[in-house]
N, C-alpha and C positions, 0 to 999 in steps of 0.2 A: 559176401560182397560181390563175387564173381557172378554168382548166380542174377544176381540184384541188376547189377552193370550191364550184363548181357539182355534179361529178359529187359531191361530201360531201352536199349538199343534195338531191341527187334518190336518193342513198341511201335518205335518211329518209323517205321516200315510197316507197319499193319494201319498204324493212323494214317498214314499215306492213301493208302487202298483203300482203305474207309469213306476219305475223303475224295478222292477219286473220285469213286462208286458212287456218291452221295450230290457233287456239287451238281449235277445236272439234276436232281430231282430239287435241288434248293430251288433253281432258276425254275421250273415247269411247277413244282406244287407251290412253292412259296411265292412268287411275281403273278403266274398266269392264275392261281386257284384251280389246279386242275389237278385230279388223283389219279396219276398215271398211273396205273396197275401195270402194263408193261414195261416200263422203266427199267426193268430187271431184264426184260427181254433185247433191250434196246441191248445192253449189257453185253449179252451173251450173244448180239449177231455182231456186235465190232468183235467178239474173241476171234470168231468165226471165222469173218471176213481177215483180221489178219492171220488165223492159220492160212486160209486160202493165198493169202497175198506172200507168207515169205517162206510156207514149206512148200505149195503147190506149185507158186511159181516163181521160186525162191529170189524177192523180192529183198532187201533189206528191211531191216525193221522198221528203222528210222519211215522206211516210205507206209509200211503197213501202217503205224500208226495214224501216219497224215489220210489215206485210202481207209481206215476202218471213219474218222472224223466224217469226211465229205461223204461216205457213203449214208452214214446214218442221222447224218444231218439232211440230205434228201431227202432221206425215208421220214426224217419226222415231218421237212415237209409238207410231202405229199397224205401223210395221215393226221395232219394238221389241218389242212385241207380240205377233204375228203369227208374227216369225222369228227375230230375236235371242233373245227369253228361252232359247227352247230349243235355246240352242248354245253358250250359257254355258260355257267351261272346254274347249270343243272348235275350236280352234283350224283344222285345215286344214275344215273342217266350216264356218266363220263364213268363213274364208278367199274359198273358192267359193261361199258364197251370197250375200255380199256382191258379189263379181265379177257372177255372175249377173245380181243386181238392178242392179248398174252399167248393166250393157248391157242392162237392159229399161229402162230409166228413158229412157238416151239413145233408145231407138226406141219410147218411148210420147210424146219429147219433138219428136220428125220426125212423128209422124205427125200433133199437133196444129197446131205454130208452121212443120214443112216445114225443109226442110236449109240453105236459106240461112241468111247469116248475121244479125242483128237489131243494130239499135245502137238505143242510149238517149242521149240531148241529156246534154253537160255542164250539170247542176245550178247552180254556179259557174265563170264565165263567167271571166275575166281573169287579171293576174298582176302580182304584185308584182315591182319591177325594184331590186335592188342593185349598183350599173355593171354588168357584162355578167354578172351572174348572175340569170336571171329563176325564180318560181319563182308555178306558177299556184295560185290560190285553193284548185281540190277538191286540190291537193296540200298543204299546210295542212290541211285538211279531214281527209283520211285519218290524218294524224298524229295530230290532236285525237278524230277517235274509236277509234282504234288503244290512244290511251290511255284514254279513258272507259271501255272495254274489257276493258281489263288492269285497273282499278281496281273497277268490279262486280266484273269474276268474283272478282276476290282477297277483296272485302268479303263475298261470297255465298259463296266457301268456307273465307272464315278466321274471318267474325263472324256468321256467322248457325247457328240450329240446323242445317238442314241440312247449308252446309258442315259443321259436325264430325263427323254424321253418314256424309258421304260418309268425308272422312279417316278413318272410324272402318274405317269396310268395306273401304278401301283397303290398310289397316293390316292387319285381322283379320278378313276375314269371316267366320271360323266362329264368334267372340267374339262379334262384333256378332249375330250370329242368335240366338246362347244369351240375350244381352243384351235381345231382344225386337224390335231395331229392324227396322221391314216393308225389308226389303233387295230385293224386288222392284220394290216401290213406289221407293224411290230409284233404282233404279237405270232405272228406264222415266225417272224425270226428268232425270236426268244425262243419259241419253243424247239427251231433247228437247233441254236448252239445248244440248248441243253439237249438232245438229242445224240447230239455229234460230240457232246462231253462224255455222254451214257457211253459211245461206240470208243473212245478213247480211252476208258475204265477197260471195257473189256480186251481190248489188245493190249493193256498194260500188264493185265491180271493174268492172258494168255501164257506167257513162261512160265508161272508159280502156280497154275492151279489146271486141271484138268478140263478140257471143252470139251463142255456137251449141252444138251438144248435147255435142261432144268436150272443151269449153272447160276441164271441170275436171280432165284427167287430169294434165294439169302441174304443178297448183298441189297435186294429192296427193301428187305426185313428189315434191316441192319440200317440202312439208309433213310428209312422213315423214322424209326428211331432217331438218329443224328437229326436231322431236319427238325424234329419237334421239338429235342432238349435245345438245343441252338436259338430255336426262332425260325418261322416259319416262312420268312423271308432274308434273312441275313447270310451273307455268305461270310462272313468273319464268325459268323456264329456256327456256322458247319463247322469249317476250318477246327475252332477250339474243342465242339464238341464229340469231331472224328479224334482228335487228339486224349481226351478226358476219356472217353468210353474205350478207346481202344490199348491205352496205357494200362488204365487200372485194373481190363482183364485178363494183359499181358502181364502186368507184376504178382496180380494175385496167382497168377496161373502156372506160376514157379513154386509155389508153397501147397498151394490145395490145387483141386481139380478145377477146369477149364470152364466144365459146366457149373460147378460150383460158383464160380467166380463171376459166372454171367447173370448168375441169377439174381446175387448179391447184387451186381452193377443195376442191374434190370429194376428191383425191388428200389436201390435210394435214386434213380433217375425217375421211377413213381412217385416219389416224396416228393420231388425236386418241383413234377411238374404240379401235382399237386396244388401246391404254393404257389408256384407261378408259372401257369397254364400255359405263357404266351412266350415261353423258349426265355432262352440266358441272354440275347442280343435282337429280341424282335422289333423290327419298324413300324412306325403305324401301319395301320390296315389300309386294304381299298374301300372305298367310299362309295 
């Protein structure tokens, strides 16, 4: 039971980071249609940037994370801009330019910071003890803002203008342009905040996992995964399916092996889509 309790609890701190890692690619692959291949990189330059921000210049955290957001939410900008607009609706085209800028990013990111790897000081220090199940402070931490999280983004696209905007476009774009709304303009912003979600993943991720330039291709892995079984546009459907995938190969992964356990998860989330191709919580499509 100890075993059971424990590996349940540090679930909820892996599904955390799951979802993290994952809601910015809901927002860019699932709203815009577009297959970030650097999403993973976007990841690993918020790690980055806040090593930079609270070992180098030993900033607080709390700021690094807000400085990893605004930094990488520029940058998606400006490569929103730049390359994304004009590949709109062109799939293997966005495919490989995305991949591309992956692997410049990583070797613009060696030749600054160098190929070692970087750590950043745990933030929260300790750990709560409930008899032989312990569970440390920044893991708390990662739940509480995993959900502060999922609660903006839901408020920013269910109650504000713009989210209904974005749903609009998501829905109809050809509508929504007759309708008047500037659909490039929203769509360079969507794709910042998921940009600037991606940069906030990776300065959360920063205390528990080692920086280095390749850091984010697993959590893209991992992340396009969640996205698909969820729905390809649902953000409550990330939310459950960071939770679903990340629990069941943290409990299986107390009794048999880890890789085991994923492969099993991997194998009935094939079943799953199988069935039904279009995610656990998908919205209609764009039009």
């Amino acid at each position: 039971m100890d075993i059971f309790t424990s590996q349940l609890i540090n679930g909820l701190s892996v599904s955390s980071t799951l979802f993290i890692s994952a809601i910015g690619l809901v927002i860019i692959f699932g709203l815009l249609d577009v297959v970030n291949m650097a999403h993973g990189e976007f990841i690993m330059i918020g790690a980055y940037f806040a090593y930079f921000t609270s070992t180098v210049l030993k900033l607080p955290f709390a700021v690094s994370i807000i400085a990893s957001f605004i930094f990488t939410a520029i940058l998606g900008i400006i490569i929103e801009t730049l390359l994304i607009k004009r590949l709109y609706g062109k799939v293997p085209e966005t495919l490989l330019a995305t991949f591309a800028l992956s692997y410049i990013f990583q070797q613009i990111i060696k030749m600054i910071f160098g190929p070692e790897d970087k750590f950043v000081g745990n933030p929260l220090e300790g750990s709560l003890k409930f008899g032989d199940v312990v569970i440390p402070y920044y893991n708390i931490f990662l739940v509480a803002i995993a959900v502060i999280i999922l609660l903006v983004t839901l408020a920013l696209f269910f109650k504000t203008t713009f989210g209904m905007q974005i749903r609009a476009i998501t829905r109809n774009r050809s509508m929504s342009q007759c309708l008047g709304l500037n659909t490039a303009r929203i769509d360079t912003l969507t794709f910042a905040y998921g940009s600037g979600l991606a940069g906030v993943a990776g300065a959360l991720l920063a205390p528990v996992k080692s920086v280095m330039p390749s850091m984010g291709i697993g959590y893209q892995v991992d992340g396009f995964l969640t996205v698909t079984l969820g729905g390809l546009n649902s953000i409550i459907g990330a939310f459950t399916s960071s939770f679903v995938i990340s629990e069941s190969v943290t409990l299986m992964s107390g009794y048999i092996s880890e890789i085991t356990a994923k492969i099993l998860v991997f194998m009935l989330i094939i079943i799953l889509i199988r069935f039904k191709p279009e995610g656990l919580f998908a919205l209609k499509e764009r039009r």
